[in-house]
C-alpha positions as CSV (number, residue, x, y, z in Angstrom):
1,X,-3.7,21.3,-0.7
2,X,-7.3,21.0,-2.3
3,X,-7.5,18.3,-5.1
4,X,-11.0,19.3,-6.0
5,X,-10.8,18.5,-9.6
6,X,-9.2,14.7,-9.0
7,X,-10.7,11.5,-8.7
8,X,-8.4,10.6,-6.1
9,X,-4.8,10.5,-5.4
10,X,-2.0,7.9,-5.0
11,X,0.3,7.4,-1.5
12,X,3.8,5.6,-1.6
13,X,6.1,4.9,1.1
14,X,10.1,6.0,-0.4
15,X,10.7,1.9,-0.6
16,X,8.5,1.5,-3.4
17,X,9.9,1.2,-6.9
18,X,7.1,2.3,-9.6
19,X,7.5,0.0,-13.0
20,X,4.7,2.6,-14.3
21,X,2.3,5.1,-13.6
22,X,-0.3,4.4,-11.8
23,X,-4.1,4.7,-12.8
24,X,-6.7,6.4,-11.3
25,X,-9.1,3.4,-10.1
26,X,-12.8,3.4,-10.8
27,X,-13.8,1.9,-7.9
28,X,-16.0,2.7,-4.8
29,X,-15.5,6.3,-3.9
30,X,-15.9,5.6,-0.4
31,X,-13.3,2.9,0.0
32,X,-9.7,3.6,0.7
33,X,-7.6,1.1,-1.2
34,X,-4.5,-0.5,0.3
35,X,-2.2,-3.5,-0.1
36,X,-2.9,-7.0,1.2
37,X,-0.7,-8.0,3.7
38,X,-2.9,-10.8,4.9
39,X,-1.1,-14.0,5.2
40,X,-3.8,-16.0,2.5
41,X,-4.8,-19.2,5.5
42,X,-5.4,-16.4,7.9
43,X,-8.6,-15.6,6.9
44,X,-8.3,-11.9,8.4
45,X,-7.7,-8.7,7.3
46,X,-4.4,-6.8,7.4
47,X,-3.5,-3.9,5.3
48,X,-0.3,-2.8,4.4
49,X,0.2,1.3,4.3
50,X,3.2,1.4,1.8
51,X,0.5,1.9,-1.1
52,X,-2.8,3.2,-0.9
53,X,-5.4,4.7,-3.0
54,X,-7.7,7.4,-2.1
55,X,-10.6,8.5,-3.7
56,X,-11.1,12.1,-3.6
57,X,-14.7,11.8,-1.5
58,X,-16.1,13.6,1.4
59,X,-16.4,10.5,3.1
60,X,-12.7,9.6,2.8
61,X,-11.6,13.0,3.8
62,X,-13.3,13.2,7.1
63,X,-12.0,9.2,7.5
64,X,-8.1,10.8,6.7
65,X,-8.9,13.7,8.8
66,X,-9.8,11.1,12.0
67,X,-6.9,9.1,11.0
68,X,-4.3,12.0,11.1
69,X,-6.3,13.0,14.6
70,X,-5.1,9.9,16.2
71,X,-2.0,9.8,15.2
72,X,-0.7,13.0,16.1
73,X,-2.2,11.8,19.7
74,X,-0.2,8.8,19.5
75,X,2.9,11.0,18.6
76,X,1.8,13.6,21.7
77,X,1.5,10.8,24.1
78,X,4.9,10.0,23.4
79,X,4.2,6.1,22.3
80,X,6.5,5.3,19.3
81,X,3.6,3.5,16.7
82,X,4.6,3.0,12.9
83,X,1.9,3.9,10.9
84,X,0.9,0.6,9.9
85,X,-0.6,-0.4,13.2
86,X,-2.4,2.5,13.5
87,X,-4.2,2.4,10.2
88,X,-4.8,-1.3,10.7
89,X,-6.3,-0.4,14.2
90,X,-8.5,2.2,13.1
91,X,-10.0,0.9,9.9
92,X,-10.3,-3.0,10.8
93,X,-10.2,-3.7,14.2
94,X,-12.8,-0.2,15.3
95,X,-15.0,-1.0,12.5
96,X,-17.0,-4.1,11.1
97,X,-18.4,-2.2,7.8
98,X,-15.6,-2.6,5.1
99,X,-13.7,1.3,4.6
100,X,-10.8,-0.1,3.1
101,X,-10.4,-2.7,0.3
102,X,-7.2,-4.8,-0.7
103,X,-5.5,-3.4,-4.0
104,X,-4.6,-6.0,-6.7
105,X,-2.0,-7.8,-5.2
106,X,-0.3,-9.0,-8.8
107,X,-0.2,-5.4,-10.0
108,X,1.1,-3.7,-6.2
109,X,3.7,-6.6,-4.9
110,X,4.1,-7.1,-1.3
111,X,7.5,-7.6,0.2
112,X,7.3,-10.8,0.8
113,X,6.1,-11.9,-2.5
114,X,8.7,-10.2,-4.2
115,X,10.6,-13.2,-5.1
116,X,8.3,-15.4,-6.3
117,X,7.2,-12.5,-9.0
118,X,11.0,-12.6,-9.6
119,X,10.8,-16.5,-10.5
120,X,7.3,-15.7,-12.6
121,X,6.6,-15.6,-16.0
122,X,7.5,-12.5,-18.2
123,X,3.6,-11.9,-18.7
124,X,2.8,-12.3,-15.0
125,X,5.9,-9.4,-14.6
126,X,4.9,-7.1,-17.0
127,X,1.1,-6.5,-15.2
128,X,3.1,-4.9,-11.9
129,X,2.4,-1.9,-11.3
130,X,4.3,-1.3,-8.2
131,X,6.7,-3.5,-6.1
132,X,7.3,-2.0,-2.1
133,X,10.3,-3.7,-0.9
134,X,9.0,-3.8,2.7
135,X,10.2,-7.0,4.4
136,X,13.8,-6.2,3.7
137,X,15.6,-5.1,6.2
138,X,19.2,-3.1,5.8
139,X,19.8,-0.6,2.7
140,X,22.1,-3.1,1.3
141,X,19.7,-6.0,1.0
142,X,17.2,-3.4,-0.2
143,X,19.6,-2.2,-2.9
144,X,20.4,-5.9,-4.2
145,X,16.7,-6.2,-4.5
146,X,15.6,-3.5,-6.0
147,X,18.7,-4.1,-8.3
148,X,17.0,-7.7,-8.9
149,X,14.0,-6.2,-9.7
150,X,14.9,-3.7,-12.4
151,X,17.1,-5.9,-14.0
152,X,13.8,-8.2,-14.3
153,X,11.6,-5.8,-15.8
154,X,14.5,-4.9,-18.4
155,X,14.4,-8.3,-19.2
156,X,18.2,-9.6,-18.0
C-alpha cells in the first residue's frame, strides 16, 4: 500500500481503546515514535510496540523494511518471539544513535499506568489520547477494565 501523500501513519495493537483520533505528529521525520515502557528509575530504554507512530520517510521505510526482514527470519527459524522483543532488539540494543523516540506517555497510557489515570483528575483524563490495556492478562479482566475506562471518560 503506497501512502505517498501522508505524513505518516498510526499502528495499534486490537487491545487498545482510542478516546479520540489521533493526530498526525510534527516531529522528526526520521524517528519512529513508540510508547514508553521504561520503568522511570531504570534509566534505560524500553519501548512498547502497542502504539507507534511512523512518519512517512525514506529513512523509516527502509528501517520497517529491515525490521519486517528479521522477523519473518525469526518466524522461519521456528523461534516463537512476540514482537516487542524484537523491535526493542533492533532499534535499542543494535544501535546507539536514537531511531525511535518515546510518545507522550499522558496522552498514550501504558498498561500499567492505567489505574493511576483512573484515580486522576478529570483534566489530566481528558488529554488521553489512547489507553493499551497491555498488562492485563485474561479477556475478563481486560473487559472490566476497559469497562472502567469508558465509564471514566463518560464521566461516571
Amino acid at each position: 500500500m503506497e501512502h505517498s501523500e501522508s505524513k505518516g501513519f498510526w499502528f495499534s495493537d486490537l487491545d487498545v481503546i482510542w478516546c479520540r483520533p489521533p493526530e498526525i505528529l510534527n516531529t522528526d521525520e526520521n524517528l519512529i515514535y513508540a510508547q514508553n515502557d521504561a520503568w522511570k528509575k531504570s534509566g534505560n530504554l524500553h519501548f512498547c510496540s502497542g502504539i507507534m507512530f511512523f512518519p512517512n520517510s525514506q529513512k523509516v521505510r527502509k528501517e520497517l523494511s529491515e525490521l519486517f526482514e528479521i522477523h519473518v527470519k525469526t518466524i522461519e527459524s521456528k523461534v516463537l518471539t512476540p514482537d516487542e522483543p524484537i523491535f526493542n532488539s533492533f532499534f535499542v540494543l543494535n544501535n546507539s544513535s536514537p531511531r525511535v523516540n518515546y510518545l507522550d506517555s499522558d496522552k498514550y497510557v501504558i498498561g500499567h499506568r492505567i489505574i493511576y489515570f483512573l484515580i486522576s483528575s478529570r483534566t489530566r483524563i481528558s488529554k488521553v489520547v489512547a489507553f493499551h490495556i497491555n498488562y492485563v492478562i485474561g479477556d475478563q479482566k481486560k473487559s472490566l477494565v476497559a469497562m472502567a475506562i469508558l465509564s471514566r471518560l463518560e464521566g461516571k
